[in-house]
MIDREN-676530 format. One record per residue (C-alpha): residue in one letter; x, y, z; residue number from 0. Coordinates in steps of 0.25 Angstrom, whole numbers, always signed. Layout:
+------+-------+-------+-------+-----+
! type !    px !    py !    pz ! seq !
+------+-------+-------+-------+-----+
!    A !     X !     Y !     Z ! NUM !
...
+------+-------+-------+-------+-----+
# end
This chain:
+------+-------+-------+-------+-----+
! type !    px !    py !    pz ! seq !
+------+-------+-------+-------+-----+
!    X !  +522 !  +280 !  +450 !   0 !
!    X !  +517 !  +266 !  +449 !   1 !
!    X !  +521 !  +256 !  +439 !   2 !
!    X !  +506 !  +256 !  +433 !   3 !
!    X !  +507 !  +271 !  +430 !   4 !
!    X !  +523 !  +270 !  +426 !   5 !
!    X !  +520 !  +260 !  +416 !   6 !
!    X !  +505 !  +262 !  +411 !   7 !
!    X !  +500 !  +257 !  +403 !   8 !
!    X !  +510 !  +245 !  +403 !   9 !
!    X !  +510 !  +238 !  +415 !  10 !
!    X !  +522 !  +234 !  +423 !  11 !
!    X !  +523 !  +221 !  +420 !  12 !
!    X !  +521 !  +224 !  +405 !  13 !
!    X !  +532 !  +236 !  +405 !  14 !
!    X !  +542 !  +226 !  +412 !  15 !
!    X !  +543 !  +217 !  +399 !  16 !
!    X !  +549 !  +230 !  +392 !  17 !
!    X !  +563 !  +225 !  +394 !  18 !
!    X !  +577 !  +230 !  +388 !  19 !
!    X !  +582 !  +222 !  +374 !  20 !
!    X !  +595 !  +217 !  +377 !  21 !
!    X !  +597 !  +209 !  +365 !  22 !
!    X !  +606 !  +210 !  +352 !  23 !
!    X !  +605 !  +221 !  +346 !  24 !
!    X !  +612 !  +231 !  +337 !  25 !
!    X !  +622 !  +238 !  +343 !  26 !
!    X !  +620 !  +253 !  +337 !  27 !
!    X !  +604 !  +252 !  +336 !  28 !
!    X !  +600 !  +242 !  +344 !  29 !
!    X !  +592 !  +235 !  +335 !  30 !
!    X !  +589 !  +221 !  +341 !  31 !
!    X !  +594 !  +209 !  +335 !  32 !
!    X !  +592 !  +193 !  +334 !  33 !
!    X !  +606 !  +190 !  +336 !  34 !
!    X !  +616 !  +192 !  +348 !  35 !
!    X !  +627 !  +192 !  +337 !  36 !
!    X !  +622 !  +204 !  +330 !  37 !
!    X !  +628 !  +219 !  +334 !  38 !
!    X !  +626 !  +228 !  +323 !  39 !
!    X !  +613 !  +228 !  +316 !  40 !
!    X !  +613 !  +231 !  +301 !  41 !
!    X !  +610 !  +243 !  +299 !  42 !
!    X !  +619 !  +247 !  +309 !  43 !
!    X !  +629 !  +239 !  +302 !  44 !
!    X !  +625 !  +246 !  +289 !  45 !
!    X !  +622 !  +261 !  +294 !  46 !
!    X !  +626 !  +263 !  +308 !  47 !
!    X !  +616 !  +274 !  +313 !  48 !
!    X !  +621 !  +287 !  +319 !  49 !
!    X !  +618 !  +285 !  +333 !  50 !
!    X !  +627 !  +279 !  +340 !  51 !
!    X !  +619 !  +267 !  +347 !  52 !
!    X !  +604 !  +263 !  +351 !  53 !
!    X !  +600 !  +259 !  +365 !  54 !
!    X !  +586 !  +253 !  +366 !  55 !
!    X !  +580 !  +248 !  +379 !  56 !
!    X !  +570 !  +237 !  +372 !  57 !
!    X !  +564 !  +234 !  +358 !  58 !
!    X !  +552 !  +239 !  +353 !  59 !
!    X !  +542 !  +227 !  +356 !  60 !
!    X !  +532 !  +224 !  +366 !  61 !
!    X !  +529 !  +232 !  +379 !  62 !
!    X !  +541 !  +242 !  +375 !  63 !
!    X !  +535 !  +245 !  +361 !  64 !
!    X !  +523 !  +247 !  +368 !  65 !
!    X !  +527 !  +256 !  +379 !  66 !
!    X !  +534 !  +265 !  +369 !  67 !
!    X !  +522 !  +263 !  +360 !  68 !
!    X !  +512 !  +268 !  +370 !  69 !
!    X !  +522 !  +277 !  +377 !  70 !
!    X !  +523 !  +285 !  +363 !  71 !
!    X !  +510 !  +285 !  +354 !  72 !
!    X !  +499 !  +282 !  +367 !  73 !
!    X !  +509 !  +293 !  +374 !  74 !
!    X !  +509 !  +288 !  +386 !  75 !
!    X !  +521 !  +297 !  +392 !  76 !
!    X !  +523 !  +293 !  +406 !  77 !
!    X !  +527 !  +279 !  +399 !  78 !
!    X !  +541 !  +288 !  +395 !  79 !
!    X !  +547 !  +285 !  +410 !  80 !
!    X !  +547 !  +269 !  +411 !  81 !
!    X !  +551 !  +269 !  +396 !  82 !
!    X !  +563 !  +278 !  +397 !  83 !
!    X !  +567 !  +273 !  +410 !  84 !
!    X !  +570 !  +259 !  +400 !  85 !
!    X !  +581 !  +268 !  +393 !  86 !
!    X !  +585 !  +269 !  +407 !  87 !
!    X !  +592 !  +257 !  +407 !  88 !
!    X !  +599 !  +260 !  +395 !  89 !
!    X !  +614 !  +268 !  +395 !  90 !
!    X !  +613 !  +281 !  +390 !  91 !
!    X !  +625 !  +284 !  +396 !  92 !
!    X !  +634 !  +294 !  +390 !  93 !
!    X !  +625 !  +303 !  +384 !  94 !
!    X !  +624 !  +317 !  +384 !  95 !
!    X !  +610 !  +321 !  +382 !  96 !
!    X !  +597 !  +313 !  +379 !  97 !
!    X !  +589 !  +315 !  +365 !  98 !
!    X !  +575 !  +312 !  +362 !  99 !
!    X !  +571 !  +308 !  +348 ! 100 !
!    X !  +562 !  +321 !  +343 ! 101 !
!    X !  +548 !  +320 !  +339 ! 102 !
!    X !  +545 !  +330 !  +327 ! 103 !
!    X !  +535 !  +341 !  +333 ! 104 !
!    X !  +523 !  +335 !  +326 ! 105 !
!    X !  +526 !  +322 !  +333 ! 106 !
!    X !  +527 !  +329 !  +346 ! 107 !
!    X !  +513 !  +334 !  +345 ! 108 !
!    X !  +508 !  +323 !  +342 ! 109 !
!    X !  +513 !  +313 !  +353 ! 110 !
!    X !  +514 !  +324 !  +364 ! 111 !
!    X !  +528 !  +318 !  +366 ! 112 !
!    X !  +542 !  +314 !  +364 ! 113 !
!    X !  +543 !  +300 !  +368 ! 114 !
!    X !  +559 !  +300 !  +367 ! 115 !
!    X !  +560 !  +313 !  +372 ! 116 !
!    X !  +553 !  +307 !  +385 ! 117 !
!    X !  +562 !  +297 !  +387 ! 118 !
!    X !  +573 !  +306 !  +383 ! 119 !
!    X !  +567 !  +314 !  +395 ! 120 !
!    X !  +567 !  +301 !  +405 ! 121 !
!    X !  +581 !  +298 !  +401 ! 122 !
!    X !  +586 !  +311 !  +405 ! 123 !
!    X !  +580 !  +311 !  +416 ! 124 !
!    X !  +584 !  +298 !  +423 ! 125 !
!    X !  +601 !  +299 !  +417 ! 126 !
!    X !  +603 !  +313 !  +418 ! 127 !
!    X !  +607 !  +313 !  +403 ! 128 !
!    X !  +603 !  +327 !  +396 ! 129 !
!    X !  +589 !  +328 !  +387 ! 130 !
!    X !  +589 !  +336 !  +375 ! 131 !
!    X !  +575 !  +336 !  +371 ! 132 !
!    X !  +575 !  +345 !  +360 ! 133 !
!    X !  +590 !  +343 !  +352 ! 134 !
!    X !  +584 !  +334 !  +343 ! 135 !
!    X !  +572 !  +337 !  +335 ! 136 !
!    X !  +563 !  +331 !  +324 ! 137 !
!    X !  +560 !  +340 !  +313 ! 138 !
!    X !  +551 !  +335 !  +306 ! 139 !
!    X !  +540 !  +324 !  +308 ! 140 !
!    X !  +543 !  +312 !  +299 ! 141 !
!    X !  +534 !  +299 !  +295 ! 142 !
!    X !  +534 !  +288 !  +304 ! 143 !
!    X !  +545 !  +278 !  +304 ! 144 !
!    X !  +538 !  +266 !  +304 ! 145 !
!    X !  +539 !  +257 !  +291 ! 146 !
!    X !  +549 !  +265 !  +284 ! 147 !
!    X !  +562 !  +259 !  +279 ! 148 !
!    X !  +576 !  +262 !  +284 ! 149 !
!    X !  +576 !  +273 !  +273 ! 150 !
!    X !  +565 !  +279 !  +274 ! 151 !
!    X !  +565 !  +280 !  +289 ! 152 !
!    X !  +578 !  +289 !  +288 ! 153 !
!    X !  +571 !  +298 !  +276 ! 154 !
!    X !  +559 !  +300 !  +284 ! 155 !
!    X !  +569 !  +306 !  +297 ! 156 !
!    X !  +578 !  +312 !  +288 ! 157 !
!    X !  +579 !  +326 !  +295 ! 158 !
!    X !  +568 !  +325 !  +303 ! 159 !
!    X !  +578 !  +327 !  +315 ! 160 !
!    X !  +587 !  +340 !  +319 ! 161 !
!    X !  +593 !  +345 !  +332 ! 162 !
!    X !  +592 !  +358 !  +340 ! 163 !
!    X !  +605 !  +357 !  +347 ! 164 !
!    X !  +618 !  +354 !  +347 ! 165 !
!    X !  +624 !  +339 !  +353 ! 166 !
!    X !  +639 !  +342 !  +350 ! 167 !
!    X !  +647 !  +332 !  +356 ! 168 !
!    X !  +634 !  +324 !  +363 ! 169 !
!    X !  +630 !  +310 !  +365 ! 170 !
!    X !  +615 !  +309 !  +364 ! 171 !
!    X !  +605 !  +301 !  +368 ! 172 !
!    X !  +594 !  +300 !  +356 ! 173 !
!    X !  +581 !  +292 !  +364 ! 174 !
!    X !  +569 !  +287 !  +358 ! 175 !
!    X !  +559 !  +278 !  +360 ! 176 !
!    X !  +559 !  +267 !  +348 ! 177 !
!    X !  +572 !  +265 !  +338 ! 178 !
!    X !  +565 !  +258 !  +327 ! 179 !
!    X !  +576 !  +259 !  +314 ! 180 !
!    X !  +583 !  +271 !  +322 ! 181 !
!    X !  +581 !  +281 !  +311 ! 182 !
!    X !  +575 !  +292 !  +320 ! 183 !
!    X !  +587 !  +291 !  +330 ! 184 !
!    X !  +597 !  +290 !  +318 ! 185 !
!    X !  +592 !  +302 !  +312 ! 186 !
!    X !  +592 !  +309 !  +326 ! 187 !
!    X !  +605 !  +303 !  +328 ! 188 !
!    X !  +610 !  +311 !  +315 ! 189 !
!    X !  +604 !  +324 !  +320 ! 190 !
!    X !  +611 !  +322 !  +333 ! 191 !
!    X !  +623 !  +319 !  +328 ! 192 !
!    X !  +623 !  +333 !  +318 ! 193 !
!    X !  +621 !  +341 !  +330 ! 194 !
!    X !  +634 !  +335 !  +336 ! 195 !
!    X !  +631 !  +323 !  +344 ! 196 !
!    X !  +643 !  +315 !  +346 ! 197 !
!    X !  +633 !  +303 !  +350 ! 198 !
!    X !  +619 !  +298 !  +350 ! 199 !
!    X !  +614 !  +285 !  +357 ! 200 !
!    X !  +599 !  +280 !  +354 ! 201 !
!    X !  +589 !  +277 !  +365 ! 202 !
!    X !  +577 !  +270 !  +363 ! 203 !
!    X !  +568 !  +262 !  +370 ! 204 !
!    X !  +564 !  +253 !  +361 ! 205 !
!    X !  +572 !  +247 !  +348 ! 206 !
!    X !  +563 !  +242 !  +337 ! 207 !
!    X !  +567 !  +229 !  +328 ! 208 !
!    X !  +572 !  +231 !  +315 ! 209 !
!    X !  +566 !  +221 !  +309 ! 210 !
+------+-------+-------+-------+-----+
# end
């Protein structure tokens, strides 16, 4: 395949600006900060989430934001290879199984797609490390995130997730595509967790500023 067709719509030169945030940042969630000097962020500090670490490749601004952008809502599939090969260069080591955030049924319909569970798939694919698509599953749809508080954001996920299988003794891989606050992946993290993981990690491409 040539680089046109991997890449389009985004030229080559334009996808190689997408580069990996190696800067401070929070070491549980990964949310970036101004200062070097910083390793916890507050809320961490104050509530520690349930999963045991976020890894994101970039933050959630210019071509990346865009890629994920067109790659989701313009659904632009094929683009789910040279994004996931990204969280390549990421470890995941020491994993047992890999675990796609869920879209509810409804949401599934209407995107055609599961864009974490695609990159779940690539992931997979290229480390040998197990995919189980359907363990973790969304209920029930919910409102979108976007302009709610802290608060509001966990009511509106509040039992929206539930698991189909057991992860007794497991540590698990939860990918998606964006961590904004990183309710959604806490309260998959939680579900998780009730089946009997021992462990779970977030993946993400992209790690949205808090601020």
């Amino acid at each position: 395949m040539t680089d046109n067709i991997r890449y389009a719509p985004f030229c080559k030169s334009c996808w190689s600006s997408i580069t990996k945030y190696n800067g401070p940042a929070c070491e549980i969630c990964s949310a970036p900060f101004s200062s070097e000097y910083s390793h916890l962020c507050g809320e961490c500090g104050k509530r520690p989430p349930l999963f045991s670490r976020a890894i994101c490749f970039g933050l959630y601004d210019g071509v990346l934001a865009t890629a994920i952008n067109v790659f989701k809502f313009q659904k632009i599939r094929r683009l789910y290879k040279p994004l996931g090969k990204l969280l390549l260069d990421l470890d995941v080591k020491g994993t047992d199984a890999v675990i796609p955030v869920p879209l509810s049924a409804k949401g599934l319909r209407e995107r055609g797609f599961n864009q974490s569970l695609l990159l779940s798939k690539f992931i997979s694919d290229k480390t040998g490390i197990t995919l189980i698509a359907d363990g973790l599953v969304k209920n029930s749809e919910t409102h979108s995130q976007i302009g709610l508080s802290a608060k509001e954001r966990a009511a509106n996920l509040r039992r929206a997730f539930g698991t189909r299988k057991s992860f007794t003794g497991m540590s698990l891989l939860l990918v998606d595509d964006v961590m904004t606050t990183g309710t959604t992946v806490n309260e998959c993290t939680k579900q998780l967790l009730k089946a009997g993981a021992e462990d779970v990690m977030v993946l993400a491409l992209a790690r949205a500023r808090n601020d």
